[in-house]
PDB file of N, CA, C and O in Angstrom:
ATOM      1  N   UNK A   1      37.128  10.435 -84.903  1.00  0.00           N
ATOM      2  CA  UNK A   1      35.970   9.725 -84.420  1.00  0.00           C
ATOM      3  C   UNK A   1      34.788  10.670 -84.245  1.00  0.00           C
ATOM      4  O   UNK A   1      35.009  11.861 -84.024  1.00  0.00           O
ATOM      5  N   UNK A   2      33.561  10.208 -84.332  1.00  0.00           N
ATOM      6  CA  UNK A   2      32.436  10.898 -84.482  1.00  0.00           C
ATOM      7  C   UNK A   2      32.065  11.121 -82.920  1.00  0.00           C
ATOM      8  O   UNK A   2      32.476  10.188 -82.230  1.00  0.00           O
ATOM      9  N   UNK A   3      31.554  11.885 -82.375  1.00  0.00           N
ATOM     10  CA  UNK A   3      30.814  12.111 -80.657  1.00  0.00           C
ATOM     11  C   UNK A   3      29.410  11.539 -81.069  1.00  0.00           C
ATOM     12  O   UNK A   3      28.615  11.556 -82.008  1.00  0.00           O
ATOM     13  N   UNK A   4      29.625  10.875 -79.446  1.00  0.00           N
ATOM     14  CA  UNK A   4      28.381   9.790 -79.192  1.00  0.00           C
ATOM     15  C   UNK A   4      26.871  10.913 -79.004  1.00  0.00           C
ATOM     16  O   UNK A   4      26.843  11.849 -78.205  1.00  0.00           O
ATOM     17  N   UNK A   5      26.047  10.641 -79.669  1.00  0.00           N
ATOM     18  CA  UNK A   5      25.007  11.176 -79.706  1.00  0.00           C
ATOM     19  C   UNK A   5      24.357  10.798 -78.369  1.00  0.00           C
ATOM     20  O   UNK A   5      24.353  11.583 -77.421  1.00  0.00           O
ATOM     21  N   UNK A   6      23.977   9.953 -78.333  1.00  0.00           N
ATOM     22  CA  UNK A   6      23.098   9.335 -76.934  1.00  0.00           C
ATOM     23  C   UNK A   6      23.779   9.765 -75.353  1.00  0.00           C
ATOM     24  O   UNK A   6      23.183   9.773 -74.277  1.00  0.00           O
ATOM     25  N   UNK A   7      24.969  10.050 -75.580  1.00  0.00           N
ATOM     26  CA  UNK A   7      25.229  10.526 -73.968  1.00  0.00           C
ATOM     27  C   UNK A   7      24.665  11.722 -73.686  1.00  0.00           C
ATOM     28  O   UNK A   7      24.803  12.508 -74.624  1.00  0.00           O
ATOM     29  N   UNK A   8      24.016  12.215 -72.653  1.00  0.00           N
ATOM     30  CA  UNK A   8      23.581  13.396 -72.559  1.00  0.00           C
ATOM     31  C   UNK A   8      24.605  14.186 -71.880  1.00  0.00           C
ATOM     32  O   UNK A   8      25.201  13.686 -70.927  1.00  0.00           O
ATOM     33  N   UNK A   9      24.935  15.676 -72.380  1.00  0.00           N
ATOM     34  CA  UNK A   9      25.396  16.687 -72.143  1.00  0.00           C
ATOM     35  C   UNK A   9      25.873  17.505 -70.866  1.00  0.00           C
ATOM     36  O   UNK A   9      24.965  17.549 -70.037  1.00  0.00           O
ATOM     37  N   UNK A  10      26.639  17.945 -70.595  1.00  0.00           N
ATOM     38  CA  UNK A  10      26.314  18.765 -68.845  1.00  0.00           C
ATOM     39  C   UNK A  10      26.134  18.017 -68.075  1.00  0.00           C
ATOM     40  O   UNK A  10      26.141  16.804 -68.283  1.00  0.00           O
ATOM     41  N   UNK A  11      25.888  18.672 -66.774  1.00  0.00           N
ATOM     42  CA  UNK A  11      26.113  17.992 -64.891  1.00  0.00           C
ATOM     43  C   UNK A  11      24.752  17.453 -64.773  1.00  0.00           C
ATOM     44  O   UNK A  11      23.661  17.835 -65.195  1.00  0.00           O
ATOM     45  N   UNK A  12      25.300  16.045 -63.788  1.00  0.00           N
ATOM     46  CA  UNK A  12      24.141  15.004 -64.077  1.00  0.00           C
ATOM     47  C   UNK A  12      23.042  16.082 -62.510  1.00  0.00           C
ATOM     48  O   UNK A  12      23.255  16.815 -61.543  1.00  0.00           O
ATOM     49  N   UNK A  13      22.052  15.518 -63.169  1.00  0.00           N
ATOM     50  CA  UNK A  13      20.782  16.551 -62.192  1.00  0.00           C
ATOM     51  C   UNK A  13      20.827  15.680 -60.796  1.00  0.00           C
ATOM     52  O   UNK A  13      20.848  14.535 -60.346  1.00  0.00           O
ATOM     53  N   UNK A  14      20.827  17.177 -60.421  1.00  0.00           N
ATOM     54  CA  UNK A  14      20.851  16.720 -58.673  1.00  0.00           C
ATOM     55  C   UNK A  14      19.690  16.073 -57.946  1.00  0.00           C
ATOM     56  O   UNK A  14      18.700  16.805 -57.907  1.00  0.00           O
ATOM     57  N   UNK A  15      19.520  14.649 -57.240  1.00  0.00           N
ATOM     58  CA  UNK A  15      18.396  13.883 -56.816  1.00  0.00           C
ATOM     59  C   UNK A  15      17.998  14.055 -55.519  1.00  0.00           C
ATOM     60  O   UNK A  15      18.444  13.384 -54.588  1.00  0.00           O
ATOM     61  N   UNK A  16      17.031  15.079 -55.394  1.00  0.00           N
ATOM     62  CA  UNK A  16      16.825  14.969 -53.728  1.00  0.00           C
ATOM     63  C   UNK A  16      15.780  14.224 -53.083  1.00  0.00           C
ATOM     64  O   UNK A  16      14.947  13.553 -53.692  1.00  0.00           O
ATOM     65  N   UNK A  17      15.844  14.356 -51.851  1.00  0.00           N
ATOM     66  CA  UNK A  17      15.515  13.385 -51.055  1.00  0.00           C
ATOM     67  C   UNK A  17      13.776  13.767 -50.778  1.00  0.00           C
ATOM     68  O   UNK A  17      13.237  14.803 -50.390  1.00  0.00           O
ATOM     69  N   UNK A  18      13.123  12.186 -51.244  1.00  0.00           N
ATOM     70  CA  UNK A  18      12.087  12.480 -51.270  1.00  0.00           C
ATOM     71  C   UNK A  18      11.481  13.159 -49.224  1.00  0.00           C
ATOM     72  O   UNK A  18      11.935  12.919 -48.105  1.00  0.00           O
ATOM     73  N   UNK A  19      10.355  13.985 -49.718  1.00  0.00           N
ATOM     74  CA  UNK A  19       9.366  14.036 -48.106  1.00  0.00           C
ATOM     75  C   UNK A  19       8.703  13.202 -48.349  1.00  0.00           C
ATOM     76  O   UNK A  19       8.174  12.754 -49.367  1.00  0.00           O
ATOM     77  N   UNK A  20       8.761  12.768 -46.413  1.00  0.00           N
ATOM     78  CA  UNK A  20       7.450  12.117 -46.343  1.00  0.00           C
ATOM     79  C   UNK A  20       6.135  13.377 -46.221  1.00  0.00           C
ATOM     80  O   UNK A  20       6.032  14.544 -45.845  1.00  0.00           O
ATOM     81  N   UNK A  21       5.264  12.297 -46.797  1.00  0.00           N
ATOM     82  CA  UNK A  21       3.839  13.113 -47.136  1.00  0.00           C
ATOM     83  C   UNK A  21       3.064  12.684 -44.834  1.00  0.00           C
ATOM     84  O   UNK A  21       3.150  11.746 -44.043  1.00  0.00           O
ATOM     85  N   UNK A  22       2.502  13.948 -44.840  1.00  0.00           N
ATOM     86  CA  UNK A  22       1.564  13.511 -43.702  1.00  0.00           C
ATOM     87  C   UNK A  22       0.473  12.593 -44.003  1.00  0.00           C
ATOM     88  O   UNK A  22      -0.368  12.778 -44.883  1.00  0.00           O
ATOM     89  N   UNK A  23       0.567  11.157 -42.878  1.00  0.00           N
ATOM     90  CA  UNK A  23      -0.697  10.451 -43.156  1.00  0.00           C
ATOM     91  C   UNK A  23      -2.137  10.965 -42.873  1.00  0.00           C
ATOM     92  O   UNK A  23      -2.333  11.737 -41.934  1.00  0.00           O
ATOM     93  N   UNK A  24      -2.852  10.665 -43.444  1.00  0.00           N
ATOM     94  CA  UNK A  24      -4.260  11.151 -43.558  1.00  0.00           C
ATOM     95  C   UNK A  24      -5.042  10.294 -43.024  1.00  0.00           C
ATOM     96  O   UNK A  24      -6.221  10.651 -43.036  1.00  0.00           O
ATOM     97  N   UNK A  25      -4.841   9.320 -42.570  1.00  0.00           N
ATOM     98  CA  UNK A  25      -5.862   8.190 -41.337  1.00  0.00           C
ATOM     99  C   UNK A  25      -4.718   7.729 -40.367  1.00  0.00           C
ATOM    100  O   UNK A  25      -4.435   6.541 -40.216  1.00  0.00           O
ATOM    101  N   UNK A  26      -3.779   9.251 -39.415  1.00  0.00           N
ATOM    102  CA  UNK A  26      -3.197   8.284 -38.584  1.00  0.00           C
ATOM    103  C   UNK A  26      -4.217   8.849 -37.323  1.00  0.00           C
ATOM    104  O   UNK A  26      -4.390   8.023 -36.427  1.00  0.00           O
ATOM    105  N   UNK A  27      -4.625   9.628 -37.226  1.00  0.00           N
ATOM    106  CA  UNK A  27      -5.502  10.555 -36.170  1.00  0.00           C
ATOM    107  C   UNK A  27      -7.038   9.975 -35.712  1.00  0.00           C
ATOM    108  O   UNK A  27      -7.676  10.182 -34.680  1.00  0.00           O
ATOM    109  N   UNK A  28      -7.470   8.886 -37.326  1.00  0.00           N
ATOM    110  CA  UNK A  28      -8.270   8.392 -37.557  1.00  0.00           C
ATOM    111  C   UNK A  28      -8.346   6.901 -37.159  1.00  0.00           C
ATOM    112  O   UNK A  28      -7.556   6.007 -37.462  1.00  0.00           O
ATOM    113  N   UNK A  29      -9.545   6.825 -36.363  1.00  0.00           N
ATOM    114  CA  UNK A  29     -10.035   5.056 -35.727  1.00  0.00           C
ATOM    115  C   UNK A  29     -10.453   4.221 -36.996  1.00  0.00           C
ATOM    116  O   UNK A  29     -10.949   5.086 -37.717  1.00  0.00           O
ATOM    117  N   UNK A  30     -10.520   3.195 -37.576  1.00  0.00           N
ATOM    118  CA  UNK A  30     -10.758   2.353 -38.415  1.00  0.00           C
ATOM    119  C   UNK A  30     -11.122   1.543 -38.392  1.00  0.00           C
ATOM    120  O   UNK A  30     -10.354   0.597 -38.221  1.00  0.00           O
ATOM    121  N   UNK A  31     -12.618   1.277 -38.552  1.00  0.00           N
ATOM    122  CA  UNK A  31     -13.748   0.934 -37.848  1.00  0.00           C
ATOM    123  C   UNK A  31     -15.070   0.107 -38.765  1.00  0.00           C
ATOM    124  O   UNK A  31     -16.220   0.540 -38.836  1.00  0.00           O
ATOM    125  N   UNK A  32     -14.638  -0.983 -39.324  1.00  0.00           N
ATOM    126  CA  UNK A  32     -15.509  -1.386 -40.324  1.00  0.00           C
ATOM    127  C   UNK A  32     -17.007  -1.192 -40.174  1.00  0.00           C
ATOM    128  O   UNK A  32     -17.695  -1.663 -41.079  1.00  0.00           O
ATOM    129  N   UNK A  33     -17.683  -0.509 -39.073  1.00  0.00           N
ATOM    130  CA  UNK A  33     -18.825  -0.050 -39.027  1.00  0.00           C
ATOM    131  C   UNK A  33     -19.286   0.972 -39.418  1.00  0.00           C
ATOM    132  O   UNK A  33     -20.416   1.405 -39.191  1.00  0.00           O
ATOM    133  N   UNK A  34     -18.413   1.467 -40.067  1.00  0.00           N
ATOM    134  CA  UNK A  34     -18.817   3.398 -40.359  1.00  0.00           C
ATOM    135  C   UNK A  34     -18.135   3.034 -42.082  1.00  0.00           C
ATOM    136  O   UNK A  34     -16.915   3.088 -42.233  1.00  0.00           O
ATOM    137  N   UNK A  35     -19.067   2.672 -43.302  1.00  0.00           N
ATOM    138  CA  UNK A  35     -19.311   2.930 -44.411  1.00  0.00           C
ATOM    139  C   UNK A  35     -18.428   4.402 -45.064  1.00  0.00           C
ATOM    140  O   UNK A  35     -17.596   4.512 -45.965  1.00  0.00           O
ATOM    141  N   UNK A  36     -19.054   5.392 -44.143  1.00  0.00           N
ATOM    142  CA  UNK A  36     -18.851   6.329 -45.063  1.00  0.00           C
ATOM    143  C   UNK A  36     -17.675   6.846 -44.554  1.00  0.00           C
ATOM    144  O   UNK A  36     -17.368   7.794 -45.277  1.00  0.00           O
ATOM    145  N   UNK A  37     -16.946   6.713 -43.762  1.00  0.00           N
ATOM    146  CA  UNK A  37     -14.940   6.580 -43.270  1.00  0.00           C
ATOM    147  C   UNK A  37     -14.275   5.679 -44.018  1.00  0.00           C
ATOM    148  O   UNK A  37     -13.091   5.926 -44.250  1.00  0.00           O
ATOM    149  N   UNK A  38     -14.912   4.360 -44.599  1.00  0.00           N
ATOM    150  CA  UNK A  38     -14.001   3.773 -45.393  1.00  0.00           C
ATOM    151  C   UNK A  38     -14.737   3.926 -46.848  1.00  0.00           C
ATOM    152  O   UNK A  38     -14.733   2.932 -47.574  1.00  0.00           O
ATOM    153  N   UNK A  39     -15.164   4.740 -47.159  1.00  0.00           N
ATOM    154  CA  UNK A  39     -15.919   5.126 -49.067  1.00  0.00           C
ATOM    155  C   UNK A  39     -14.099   6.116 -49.185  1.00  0.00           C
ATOM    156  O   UNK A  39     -13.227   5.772 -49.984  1.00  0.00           O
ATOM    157  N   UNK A  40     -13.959   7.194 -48.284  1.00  0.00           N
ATOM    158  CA  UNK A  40     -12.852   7.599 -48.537  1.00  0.00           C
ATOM    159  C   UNK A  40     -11.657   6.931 -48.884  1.00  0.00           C
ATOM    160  O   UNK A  40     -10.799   7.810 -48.960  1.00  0.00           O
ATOM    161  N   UNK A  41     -11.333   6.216 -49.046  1.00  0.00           N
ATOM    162  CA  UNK A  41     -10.401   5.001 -49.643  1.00  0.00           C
ATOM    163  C   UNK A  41     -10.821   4.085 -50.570  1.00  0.00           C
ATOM    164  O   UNK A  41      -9.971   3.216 -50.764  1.00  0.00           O
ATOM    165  N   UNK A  42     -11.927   3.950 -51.280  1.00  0.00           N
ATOM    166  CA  UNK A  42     -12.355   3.354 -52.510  1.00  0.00           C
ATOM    167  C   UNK A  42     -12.217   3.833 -53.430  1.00  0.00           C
ATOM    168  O   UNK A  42     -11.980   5.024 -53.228  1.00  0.00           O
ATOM    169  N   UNK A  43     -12.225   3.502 -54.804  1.00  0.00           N
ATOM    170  CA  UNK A  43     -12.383   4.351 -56.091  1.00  0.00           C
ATOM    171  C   UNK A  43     -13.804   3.808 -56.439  1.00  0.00           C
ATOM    172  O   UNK A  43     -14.283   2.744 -56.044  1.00  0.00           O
ATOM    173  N   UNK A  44     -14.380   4.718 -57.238  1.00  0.00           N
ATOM    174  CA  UNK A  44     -15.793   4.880 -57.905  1.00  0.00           C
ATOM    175  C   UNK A  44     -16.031   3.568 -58.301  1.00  0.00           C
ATOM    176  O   UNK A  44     -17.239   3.340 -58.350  1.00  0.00           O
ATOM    177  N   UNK A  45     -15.352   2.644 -58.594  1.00  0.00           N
ATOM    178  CA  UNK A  45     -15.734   1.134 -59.158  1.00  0.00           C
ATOM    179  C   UNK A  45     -15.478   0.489 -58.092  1.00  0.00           C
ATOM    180  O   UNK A  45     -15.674  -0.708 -58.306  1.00  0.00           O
ATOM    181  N   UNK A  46     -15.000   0.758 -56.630  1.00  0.00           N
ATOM    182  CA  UNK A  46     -15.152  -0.001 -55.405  1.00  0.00           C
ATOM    183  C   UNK A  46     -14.045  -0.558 -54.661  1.00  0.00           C
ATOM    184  O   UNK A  46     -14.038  -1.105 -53.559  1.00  0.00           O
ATOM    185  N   UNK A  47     -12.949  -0.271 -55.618  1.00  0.00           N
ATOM    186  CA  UNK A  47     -11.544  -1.242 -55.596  1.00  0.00           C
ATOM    187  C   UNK A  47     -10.617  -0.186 -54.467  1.00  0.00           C
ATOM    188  O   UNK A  47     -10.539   1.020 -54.700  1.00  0.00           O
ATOM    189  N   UNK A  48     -10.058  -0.710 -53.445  1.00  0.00           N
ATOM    190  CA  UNK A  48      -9.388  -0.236 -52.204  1.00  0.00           C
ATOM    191  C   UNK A  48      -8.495   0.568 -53.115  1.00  0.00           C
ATOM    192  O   UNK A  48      -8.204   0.134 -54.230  1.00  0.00           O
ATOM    193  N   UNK A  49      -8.071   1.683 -52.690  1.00  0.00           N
ATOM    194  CA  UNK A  49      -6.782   2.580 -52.751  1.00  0.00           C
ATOM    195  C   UNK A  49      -5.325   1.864 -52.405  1.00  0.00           C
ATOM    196  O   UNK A  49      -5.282   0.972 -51.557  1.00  0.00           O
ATOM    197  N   UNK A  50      -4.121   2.307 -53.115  1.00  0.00           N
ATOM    198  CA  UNK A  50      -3.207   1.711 -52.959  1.00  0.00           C
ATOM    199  C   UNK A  50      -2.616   2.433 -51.901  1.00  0.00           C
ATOM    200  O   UNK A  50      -3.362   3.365 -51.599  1.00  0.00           O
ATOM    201  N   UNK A  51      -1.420   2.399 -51.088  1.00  0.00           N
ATOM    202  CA  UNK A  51      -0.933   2.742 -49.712  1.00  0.00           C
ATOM    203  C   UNK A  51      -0.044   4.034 -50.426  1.00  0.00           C
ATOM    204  O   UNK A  51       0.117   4.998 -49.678  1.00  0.00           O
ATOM    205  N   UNK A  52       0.390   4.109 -51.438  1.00  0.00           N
ATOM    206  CA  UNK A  52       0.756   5.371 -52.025  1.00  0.00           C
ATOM    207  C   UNK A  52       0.045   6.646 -52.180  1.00  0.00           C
ATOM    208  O   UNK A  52       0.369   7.822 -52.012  1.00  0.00           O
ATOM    209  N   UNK A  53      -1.536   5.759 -52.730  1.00  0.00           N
ATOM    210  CA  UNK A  53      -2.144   7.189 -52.922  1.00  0.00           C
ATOM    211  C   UNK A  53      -2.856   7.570 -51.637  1.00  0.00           C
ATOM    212  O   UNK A  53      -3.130   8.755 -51.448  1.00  0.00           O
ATOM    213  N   UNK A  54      -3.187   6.607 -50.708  1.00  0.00           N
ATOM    214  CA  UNK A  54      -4.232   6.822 -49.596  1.00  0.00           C
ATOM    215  C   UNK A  54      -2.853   7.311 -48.468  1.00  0.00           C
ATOM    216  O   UNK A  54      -3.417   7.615 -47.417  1.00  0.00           O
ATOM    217  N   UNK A  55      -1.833   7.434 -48.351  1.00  0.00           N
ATOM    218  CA  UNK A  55      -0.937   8.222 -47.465  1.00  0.00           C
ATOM    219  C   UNK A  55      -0.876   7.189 -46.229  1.00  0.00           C
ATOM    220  O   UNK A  55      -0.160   7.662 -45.347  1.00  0.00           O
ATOM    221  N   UNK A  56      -1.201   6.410 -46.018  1.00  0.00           N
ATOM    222  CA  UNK A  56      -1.509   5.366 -44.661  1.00  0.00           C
ATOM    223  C   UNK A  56      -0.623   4.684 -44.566  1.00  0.00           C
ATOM    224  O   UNK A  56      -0.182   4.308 -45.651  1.00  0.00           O
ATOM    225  N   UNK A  57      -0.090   4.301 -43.649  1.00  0.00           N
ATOM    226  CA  UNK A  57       1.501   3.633 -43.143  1.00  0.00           C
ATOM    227  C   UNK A  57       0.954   2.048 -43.371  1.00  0.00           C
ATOM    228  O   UNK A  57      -0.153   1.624 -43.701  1.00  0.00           O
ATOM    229  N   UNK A  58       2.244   1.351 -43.044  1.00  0.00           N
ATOM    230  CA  UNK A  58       1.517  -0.122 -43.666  1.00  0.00           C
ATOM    231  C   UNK A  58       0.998  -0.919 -42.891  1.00  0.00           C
ATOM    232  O   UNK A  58       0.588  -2.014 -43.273  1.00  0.00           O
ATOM    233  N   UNK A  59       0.912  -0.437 -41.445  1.00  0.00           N
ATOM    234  CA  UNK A  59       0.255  -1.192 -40.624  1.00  0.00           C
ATOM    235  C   UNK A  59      -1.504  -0.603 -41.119  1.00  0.00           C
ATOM    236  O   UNK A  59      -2.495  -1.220 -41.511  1.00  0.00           O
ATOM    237  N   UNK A  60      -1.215   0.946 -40.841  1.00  0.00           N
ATOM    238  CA  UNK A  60      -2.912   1.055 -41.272  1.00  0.00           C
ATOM    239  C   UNK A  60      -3.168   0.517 -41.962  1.00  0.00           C
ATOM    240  O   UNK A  60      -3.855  -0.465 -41.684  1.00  0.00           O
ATOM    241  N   UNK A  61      -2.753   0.808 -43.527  1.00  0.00           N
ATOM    242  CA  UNK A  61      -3.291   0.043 -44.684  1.00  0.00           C
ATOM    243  C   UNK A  61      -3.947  -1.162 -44.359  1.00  0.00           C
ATOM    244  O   UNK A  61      -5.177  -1.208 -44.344  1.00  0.00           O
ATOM    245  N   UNK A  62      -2.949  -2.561 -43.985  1.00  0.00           N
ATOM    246  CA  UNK A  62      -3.487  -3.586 -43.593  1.00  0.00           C
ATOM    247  C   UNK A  62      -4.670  -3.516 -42.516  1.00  0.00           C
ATOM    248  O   UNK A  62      -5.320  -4.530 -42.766  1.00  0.00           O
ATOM    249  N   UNK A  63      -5.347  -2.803 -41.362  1.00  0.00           N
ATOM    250  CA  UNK A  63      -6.636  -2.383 -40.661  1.00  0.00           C
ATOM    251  C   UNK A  63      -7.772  -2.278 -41.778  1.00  0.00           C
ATOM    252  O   UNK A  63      -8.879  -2.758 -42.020  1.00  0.00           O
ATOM    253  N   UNK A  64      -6.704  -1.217 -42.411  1.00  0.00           N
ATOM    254  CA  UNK A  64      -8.173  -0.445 -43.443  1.00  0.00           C
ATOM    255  C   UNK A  64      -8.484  -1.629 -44.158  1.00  0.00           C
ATOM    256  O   UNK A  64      -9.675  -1.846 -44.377  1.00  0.00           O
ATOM    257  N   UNK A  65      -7.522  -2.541 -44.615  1.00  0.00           N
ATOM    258  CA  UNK A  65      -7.690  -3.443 -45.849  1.00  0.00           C
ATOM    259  C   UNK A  65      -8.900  -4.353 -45.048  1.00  0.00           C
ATOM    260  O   UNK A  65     -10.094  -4.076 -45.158  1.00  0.00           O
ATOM    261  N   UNK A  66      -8.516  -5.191 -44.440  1.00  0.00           N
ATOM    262  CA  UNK A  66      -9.446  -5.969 -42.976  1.00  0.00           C
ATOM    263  C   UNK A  66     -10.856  -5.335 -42.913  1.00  0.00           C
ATOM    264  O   UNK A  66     -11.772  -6.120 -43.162  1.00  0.00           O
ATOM    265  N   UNK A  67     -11.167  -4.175 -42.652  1.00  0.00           N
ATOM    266  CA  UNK A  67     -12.173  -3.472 -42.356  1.00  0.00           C
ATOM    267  C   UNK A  67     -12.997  -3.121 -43.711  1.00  0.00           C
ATOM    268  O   UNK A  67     -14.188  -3.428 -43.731  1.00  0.00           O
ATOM    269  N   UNK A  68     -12.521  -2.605 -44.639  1.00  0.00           N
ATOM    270  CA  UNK A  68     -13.259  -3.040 -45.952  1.00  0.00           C
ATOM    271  C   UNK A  68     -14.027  -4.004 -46.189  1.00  0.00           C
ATOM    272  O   UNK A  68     -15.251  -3.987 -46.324  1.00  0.00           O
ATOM    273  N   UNK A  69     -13.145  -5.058 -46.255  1.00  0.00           N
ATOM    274  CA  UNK A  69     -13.439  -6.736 -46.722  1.00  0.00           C
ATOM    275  C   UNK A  69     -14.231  -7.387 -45.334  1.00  0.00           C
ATOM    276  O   UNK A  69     -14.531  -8.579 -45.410  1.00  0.00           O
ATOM    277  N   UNK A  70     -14.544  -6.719 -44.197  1.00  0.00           N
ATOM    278  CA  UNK A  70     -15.600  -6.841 -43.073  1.00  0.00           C
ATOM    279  C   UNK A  70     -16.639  -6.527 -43.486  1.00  0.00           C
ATOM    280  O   UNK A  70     -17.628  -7.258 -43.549  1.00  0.00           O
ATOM    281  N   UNK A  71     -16.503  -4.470 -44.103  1.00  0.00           N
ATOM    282  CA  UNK A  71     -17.724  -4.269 -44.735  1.00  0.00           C
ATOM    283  C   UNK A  71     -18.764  -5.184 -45.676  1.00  0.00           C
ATOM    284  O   UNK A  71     -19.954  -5.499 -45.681  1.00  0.00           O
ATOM    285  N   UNK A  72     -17.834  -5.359 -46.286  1.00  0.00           N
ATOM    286  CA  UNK A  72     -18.588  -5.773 -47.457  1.00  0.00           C
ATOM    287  C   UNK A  72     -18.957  -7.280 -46.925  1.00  0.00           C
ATOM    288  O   UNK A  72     -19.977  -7.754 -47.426  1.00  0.00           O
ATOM    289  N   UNK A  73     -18.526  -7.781 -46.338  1.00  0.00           N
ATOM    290  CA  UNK A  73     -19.064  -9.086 -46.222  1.00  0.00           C
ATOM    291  C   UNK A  73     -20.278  -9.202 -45.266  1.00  0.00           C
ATOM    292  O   UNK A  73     -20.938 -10.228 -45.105  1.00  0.00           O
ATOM    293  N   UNK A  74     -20.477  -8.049 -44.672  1.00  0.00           N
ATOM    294  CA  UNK A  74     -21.443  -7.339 -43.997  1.00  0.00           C
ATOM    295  C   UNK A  74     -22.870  -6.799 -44.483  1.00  0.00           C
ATOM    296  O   UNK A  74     -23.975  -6.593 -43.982  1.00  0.00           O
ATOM    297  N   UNK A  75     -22.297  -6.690 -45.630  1.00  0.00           N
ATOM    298  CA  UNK A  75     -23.139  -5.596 -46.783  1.00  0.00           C
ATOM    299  C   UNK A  75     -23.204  -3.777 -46.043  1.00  0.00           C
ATOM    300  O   UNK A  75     -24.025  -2.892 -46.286  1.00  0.00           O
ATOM    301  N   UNK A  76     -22.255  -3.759 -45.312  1.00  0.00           N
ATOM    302  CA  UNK A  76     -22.084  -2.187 -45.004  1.00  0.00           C
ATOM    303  C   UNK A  76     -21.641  -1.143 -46.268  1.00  0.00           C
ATOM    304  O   UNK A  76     -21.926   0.035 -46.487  1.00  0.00           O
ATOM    305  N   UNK A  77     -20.712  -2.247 -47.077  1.00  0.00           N
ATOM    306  CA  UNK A  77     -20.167  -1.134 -48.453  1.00  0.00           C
ATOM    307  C   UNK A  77     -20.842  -2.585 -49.707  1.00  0.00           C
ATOM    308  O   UNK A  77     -21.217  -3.624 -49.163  1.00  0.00           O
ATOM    309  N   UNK A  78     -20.905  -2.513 -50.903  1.00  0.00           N
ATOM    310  CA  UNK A  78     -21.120  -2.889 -51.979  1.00  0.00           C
ATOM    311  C   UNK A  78     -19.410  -3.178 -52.442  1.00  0.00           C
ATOM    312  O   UNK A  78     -18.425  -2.457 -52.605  1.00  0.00           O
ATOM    313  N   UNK A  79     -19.755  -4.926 -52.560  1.00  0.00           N
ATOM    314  CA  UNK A  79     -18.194  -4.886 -53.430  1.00  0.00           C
ATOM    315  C   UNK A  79     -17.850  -4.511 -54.731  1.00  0.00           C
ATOM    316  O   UNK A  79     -16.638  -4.606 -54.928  1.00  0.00           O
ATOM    317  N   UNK A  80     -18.724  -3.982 -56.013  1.00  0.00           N
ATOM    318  CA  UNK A  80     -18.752  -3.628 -56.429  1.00  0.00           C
ATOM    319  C   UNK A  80     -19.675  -2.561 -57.062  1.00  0.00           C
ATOM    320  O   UNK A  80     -20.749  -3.145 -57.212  1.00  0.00           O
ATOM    321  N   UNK A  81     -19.805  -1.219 -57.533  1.00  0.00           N
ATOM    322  CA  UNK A  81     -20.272  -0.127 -58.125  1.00  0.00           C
ATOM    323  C   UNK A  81     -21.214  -0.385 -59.426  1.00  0.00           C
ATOM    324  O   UNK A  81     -20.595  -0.495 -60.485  1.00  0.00           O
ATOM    325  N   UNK A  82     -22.408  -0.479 -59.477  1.00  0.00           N
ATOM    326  CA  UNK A  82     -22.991  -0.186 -61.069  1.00  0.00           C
ATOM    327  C   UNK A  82     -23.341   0.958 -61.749  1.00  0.00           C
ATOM    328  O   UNK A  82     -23.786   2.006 -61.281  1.00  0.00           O
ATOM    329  N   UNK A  83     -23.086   0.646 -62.980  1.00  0.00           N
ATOM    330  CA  UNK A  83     -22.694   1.511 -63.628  1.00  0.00           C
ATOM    331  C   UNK A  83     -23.708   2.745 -64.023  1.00  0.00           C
ATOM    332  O   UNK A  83     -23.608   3.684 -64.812  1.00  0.00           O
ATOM    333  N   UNK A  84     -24.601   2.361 -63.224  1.00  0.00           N
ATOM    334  CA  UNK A  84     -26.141   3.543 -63.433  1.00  0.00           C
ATOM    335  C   UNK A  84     -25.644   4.763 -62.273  1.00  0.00           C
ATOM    336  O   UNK A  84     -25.897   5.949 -62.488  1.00  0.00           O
ATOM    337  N   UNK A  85     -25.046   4.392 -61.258  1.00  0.00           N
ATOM    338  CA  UNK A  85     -24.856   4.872 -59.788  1.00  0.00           C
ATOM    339  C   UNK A  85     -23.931   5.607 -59.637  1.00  0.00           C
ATOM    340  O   UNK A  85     -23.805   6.214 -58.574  1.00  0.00           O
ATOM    341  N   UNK A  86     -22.624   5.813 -61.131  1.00  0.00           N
ATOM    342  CA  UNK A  86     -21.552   5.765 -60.586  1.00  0.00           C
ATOM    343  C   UNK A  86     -21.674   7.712 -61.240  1.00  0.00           C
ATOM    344  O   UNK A  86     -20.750   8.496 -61.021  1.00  0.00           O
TER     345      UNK A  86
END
């Protein structure tokens, strides 16, 4: 019989255990009045950060999310970015 090509070779790789990363707005008040505390969690076209990349536990997230969508309905942030500005 021929050996299976597709099995891979040698000891299966060892999986360790992810770290947690330190949050970066737990120290931080979240405060839909202050624009330029929540620009740090936008991307250049305006769209909120996901809870992966912004490090924020999921209660923050949901504050920050709230407080955004205050801004803007405020006109404190722009819901969206044009493209002259960006």
């Amino acid at each position: 019989m021929y050996p299976r090509r597709n099995k891979p070779s040698g000891p299966k790789p060892i999986m360790l255990a992810a770290t947690k990363k330190p949050s970066r707005g737990s120290r931080r008040v979240i405060d839909y009045k202050d624009p330029r505390a929540l620009s740090f969690f936008l991307t250049d076209g305006g769209k909120i950060l996901p809870r992966r990349v912004s490090n924020l536990e999921p209660r923050e997230q949901k504050k920050l999310k709230i407080a955004i969508k205050r801004a803007r309905i405020l006109a404190f942030l722009p819901f969206v970015q044009k493209a002259e500005e960006r």
